[in-house]
C-alpha positions in Angstrom: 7.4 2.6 5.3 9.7 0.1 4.1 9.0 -3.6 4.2 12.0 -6.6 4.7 10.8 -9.8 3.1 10.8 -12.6 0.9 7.3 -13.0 0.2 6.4 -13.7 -3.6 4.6 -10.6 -5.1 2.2 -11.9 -7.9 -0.9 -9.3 -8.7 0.4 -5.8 -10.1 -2.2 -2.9 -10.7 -1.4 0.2 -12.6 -2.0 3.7 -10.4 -1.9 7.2 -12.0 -0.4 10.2 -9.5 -1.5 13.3 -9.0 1.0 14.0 -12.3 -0.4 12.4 -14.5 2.1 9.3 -14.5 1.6 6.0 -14.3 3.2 3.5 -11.9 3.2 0.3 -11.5 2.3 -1.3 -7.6 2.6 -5.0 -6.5 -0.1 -6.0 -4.4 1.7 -7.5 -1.7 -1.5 -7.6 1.2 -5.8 -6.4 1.2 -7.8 -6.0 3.8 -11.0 -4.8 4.9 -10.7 -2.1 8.1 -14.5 -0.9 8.9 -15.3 -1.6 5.7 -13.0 0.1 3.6 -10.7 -2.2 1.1 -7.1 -1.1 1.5 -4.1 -2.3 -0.4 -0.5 -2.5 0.8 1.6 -2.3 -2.8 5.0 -1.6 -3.6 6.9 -0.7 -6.7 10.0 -2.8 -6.2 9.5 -6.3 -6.0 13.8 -6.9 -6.1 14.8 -5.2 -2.7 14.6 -6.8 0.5 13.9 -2.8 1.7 11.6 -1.9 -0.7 9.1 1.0 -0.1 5.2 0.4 0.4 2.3 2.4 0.2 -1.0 1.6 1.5 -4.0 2.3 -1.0 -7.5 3.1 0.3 -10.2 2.1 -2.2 -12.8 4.8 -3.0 -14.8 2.9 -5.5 -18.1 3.0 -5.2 -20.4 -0.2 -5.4 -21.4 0.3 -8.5 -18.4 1.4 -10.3 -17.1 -0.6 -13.0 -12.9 0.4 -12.2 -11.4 0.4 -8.8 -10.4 4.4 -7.4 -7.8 4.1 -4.9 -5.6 6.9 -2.8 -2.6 6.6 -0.9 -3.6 6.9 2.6 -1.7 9.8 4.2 -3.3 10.6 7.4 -1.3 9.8 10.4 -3.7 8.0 12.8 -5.0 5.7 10.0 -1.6 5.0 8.3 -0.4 4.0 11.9 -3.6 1.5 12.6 -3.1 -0.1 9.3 0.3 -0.3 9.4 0.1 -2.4 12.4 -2.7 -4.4 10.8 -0.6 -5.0 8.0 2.1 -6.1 9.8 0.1 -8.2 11.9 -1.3 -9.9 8.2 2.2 -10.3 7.2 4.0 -12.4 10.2 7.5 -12.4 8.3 7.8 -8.4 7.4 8.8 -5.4 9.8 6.9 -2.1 8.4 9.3 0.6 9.1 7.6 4.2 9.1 10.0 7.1 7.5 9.0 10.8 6.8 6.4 11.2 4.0 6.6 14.1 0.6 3.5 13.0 -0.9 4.5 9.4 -0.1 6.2 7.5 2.6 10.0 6.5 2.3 12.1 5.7 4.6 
């Protein structure tokens, strides 16, 4: 997905792939959706294009650090997006083909 805005991106969060690198996401959105937390982040915060992800938090209640995956499943990605989008009035959420992430 890509996202067109100007809205300020403030809260960053380190996330560690499947590689074993670390990148850095802006948190530009949460929400709650049948009460699971979800993240939308992106890694560029200079692009009016940039690419997001959306992050589905898998932390358990007790758990002292957050575990989050990129959501990937089609139905879900497509209700969230829209939720998202919905969240964010002044953004269009763009969905592209996905290789272990979604671009555009």
């Amino acid at each position: 997905m890509n996202i067109n805005s100007e809205s300020s991106m403030c809260e960053s969060i380190p996330f560690q792939t499947e590689d074993g690198k670390t990148v850095l996401f802006y948190v530009l959105e949460q929400t709650k959706f049948y009460g699971v937390n979800y993240l939308l982040v992106t890694e560029d915060t200079e692009s009016e294009e940039a690419e997001v992800y959306i992050l589905k938090d898998l932390s358990g209640k007790d758990s002292d650090e957050a575990v989050y995956e990129m959501v990937e499943e089609d139905k879900e990605l497509r209700a969230l997006a829209g939720l998202f989008q919905e969240l964010l009035e002044d953004v269009d959420l763009v969905e592209g083909s996905r290789e272990d992430h979604i671009e555009q």
